[in-house]
C-alpha positions as CSV (number, residue, x, y, z in Angstrom):
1,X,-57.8,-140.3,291.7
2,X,-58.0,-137.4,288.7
3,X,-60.7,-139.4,287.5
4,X,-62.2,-139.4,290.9
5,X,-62.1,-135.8,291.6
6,X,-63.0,-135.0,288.3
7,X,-66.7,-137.1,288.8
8,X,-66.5,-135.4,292.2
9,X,-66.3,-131.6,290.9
10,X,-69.0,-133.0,288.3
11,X,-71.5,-134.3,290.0
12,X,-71.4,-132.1,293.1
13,X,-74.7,-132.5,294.3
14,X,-74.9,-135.8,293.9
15,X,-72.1,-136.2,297.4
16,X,-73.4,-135.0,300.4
17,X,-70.4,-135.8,302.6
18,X,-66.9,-137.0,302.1
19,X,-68.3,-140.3,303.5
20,X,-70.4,-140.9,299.8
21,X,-66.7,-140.1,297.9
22,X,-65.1,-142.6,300.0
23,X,-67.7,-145.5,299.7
24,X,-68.7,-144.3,296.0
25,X,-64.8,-144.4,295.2
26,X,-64.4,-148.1,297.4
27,X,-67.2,-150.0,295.4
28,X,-65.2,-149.2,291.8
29,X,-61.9,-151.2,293.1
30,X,-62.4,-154.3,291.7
31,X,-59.9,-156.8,291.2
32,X,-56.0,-156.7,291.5
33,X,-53.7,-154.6,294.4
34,X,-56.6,-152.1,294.4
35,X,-59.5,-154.4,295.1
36,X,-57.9,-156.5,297.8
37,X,-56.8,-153.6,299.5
38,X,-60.3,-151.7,298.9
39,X,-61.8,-155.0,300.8
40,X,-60.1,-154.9,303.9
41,X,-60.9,-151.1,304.2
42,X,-64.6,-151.9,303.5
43,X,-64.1,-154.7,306.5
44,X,-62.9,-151.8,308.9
45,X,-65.6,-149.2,307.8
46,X,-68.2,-151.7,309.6
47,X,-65.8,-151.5,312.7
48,X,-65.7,-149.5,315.6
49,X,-63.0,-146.8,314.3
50,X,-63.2,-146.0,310.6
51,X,-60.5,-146.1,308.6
52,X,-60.7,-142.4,307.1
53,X,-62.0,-139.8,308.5
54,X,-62.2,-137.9,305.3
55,X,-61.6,-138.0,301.9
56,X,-58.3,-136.3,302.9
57,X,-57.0,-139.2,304.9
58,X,-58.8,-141.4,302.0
59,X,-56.9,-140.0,299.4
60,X,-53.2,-140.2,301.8
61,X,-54.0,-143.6,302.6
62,X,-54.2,-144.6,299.2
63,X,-51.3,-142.5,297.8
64,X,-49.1,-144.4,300.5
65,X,-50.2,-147.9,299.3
66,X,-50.4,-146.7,295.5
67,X,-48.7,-143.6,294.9
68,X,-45.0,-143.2,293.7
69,X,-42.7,-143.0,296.9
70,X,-39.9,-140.9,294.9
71,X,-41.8,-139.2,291.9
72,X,-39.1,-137.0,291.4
73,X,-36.6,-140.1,290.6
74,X,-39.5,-141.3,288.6
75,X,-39.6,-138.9,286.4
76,X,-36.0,-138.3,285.9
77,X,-35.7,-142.1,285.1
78,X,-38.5,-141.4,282.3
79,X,-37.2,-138.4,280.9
80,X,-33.6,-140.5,280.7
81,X,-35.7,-143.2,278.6
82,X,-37.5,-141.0,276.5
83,X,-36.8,-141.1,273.2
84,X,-38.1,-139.0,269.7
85,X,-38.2,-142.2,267.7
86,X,-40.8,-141.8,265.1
87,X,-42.7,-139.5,266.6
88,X,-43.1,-136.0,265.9
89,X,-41.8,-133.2,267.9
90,X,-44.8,-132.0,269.4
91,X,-45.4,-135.0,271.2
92,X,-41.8,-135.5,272.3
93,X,-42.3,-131.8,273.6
94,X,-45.5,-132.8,274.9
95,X,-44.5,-135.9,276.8
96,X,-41.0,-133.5,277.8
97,X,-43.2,-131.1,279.6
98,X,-44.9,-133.1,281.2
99,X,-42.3,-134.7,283.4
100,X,-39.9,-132.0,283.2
101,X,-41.6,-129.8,286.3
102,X,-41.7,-133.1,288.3
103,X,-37.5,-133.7,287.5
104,X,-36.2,-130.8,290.1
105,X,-33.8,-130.0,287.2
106,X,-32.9,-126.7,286.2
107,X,-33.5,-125.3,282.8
108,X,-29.6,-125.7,281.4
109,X,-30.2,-129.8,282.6
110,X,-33.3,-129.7,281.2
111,X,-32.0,-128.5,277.7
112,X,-29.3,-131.4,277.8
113,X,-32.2,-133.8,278.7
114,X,-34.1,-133.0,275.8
115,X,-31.0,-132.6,273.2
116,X,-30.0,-136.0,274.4
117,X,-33.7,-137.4,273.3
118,X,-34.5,-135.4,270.2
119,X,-33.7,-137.4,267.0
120,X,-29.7,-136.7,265.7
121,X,-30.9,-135.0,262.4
122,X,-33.0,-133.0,263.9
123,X,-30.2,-131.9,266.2
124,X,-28.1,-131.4,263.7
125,X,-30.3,-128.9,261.8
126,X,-30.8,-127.1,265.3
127,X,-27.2,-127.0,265.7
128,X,-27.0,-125.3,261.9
129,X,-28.9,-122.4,262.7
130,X,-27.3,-118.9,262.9
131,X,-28.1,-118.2,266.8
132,X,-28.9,-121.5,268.6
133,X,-31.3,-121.7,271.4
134,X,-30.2,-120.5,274.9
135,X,-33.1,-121.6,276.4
136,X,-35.8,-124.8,277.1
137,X,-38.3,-122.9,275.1
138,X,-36.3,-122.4,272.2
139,X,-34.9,-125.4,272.1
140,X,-38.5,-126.5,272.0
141,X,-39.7,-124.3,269.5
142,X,-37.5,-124.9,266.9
143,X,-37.2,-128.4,267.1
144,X,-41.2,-128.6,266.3
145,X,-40.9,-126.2,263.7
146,X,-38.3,-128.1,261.9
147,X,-39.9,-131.4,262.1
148,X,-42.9,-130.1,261.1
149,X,-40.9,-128.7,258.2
150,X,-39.4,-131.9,257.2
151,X,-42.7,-134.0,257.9
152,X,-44.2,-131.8,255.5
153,X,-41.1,-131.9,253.0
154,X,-42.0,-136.0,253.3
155,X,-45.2,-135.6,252.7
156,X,-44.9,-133.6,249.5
157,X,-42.3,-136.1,248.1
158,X,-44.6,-139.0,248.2
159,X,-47.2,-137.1,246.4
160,X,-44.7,-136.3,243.2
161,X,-44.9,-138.2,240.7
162,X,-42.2,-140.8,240.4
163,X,-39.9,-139.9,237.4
164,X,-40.1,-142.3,234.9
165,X,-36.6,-144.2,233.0
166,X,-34.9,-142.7,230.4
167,X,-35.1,-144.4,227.1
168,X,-31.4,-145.1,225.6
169,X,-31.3,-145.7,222.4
């Protein structure tokens, strides 16, 4: 559907009515779920009472076959799996903040949320820091800055030269 509207706010001109979005939008459901279910709506457009009157009750219509019936518990359940693993901070903070405004958690849960998925040692050197974070922002802040100051660290230490054995004689 982003895609959709996307094309839509693109190519303005190029639909009239909401009647082109719905059949333009129809004719690229191909296939699986989305194309059986974009066949039988094609069946009733040919009917005597269409199945949407707009792109409105186009979009609802598909959002109560497709959409997520709980987002809210969908996104909590993700931000419970979500894990820093090997990735860098910035895209644990960016795949945080995306689901965190869709949790309905408040900022203290949100803090525990994201200490709970940010690697230990990095935790550990958040925990180390003269004032510690009060807030989702700073927790957020200074867990990219320290990554990025031990990615770098890494970085730099594979680029020394390897110290070589010590003759005894």
């Amino acid at each position: 559907m982003n895609q959709l509207t996307l094309y839509f706010f693109g190519k303005r001109s190029d639909f009239v009515d909401d009647t082109d979005k719905i059949i333009f939008a129809l004719s690229y459901m191909k296939g699986g779920n989305a194309g059986l279910w974009a066949d039988q709506k094609i069946q009733e457009l040919s009917g005597d009472t269409p199945p949407f009157t707009d792109w409105s009750s186009f979009k609802e219509s598909f959002d109560e076959v497709f959409g997520d019936p709980d987002p809210a518990s969908s996104a909590r359940f993700r931000m419970d799996q979500l894990k820093q693993g090997a990735i860098s901070a910035e895209d644990f903070v960016a795949k945080f903040r995306e689901l965190a405004p869709k949790t309905g958690y408040n900022d203290a849960a949100h803090i525990e949320k994201f200490e709970k998925g940010l690697n230990s040692a990095l935790v550990d050197k958040i925990y180390a820091l003269a004032d510690m974070p009060k807030t989702l922002s700073e927790w957020m802040s200074w867990s990219i800055k320290l990554d990025r100051q031990w990615r770098q660290r890494e970085a730099k230490k594979k680029l020394l030269p390897s110290p070589s054995p010590s003759k005894s004689v």
